[in-house]
N, C-alpha and C positions, 0 to 999 in steps of 0.2 A: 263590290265597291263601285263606287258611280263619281264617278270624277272625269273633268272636260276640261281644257286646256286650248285656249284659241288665240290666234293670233291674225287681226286683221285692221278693215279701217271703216269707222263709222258710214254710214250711208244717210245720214241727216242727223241733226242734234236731236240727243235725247229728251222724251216728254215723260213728265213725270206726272201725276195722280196722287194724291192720297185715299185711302181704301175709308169704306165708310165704318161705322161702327164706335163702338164707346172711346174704344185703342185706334185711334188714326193711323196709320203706318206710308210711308209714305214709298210709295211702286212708282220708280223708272223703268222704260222700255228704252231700247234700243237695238238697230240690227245692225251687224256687223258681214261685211264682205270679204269673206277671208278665201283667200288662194287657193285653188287645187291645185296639187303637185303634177300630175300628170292632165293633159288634153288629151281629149278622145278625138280621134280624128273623124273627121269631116262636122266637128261640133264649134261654135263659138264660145262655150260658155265655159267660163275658165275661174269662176267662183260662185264659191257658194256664199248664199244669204242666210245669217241666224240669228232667228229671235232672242235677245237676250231681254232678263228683264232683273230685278236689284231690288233690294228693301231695305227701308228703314233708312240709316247713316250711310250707309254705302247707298243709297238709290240718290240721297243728298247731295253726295259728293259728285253723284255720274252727272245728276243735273246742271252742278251751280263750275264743274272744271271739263267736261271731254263735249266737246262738236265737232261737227261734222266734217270728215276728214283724216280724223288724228287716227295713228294705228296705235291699234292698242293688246297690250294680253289680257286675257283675263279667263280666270282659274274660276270652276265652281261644278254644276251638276248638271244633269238631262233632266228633266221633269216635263210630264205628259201627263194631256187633260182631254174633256172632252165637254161640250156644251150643246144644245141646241139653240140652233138659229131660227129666226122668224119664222122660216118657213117650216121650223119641225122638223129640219135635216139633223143630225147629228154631224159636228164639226170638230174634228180631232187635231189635237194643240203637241206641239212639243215644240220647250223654249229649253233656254242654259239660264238657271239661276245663278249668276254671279254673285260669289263670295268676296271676287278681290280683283279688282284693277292693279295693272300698271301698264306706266307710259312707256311704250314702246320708239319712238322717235318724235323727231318733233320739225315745228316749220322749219324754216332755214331763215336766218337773221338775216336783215337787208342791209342790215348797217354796217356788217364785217364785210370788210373783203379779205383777200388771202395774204397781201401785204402786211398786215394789221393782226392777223390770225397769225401768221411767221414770227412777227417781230415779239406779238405777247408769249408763244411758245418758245423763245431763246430768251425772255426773261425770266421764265419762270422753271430754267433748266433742262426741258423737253424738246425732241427733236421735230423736225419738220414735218414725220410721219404719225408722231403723235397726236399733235395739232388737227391732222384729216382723220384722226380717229373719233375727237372730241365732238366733230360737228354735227356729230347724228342724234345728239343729248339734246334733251329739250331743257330749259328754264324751267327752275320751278316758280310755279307763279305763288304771289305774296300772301301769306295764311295758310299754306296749304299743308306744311308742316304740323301746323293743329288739327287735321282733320284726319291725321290716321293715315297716310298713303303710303302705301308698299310701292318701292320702286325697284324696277330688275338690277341685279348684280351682274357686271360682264365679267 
């Protein structure tokens, strides 16, 4: 079984391609900066970088909804390549083909404050601890319902 499971945050908006040939397909890349659990001591680096890359509807979606920033999951495989470069070196690849996004948190509204986040949560019969539970959800932005998006269950 080959299955990957990642949870991080963009490191720049994804750039997409379409692949050449009769069938165009359309290829996002993107790398994501996901967390180590443990630091090694006397080391700085406290995450890793991975090449993610998408096809087709899903490569669609990473392009035209996820920049730079946003933490994101996303489920799919290891896949390892190997190419020669200019010089005749051999250059060995391994990315995560994503299968499936989802949004993992989102900005933080500028326009709510907490008075206003209080007051909507005691109309709508939820407690005050509710309310600071809700604000880590992002908006779904408009259309995006048509395009297929899995979004996490808490």
């Amino acid at each position: 079984m080959n299955k990957v499971i990642l949870m991080g945050r963009l490191t720049k908006d994804p750039e997409m391609r379409n692949s050449s040939g009769d069938s165009a397909l359309a290829v996002t890349r993107y790398t994501l900066a996901v967390d180590r659990r443990f630091k090694k001591e006397g080391s700085d680096v406290t995450a890793d970088f991975i090449s993610c890359v998408t096809f087709g509807k899903t490569a669609e979606f990473a392009k035209k909804f996820l920049t730079k920033g946003m933490r994101m999951l996303v489920v799919g495989r290891i896949q390892t390549g190997s190419y020669k470069n200019k010089e005749g070196q051999t250059v060995y690849t391994t990315d995560v083909v994503v299968e499936e996004h989802y949004f993992a948190d989102s900005k933080k509204s500028g326009a709510s404050s907490d008075s206003s986040n209080h007051a909507s949560s005691e109309s709508m019969g939820r407690s005050e601890n509710d309310s600071s539970i809700m604000e880590g959800f992002m908006s779904i932005p408009d259309g995006v319902e048509d395009e297929g998006l899995s979004f996490m269950n808490s």
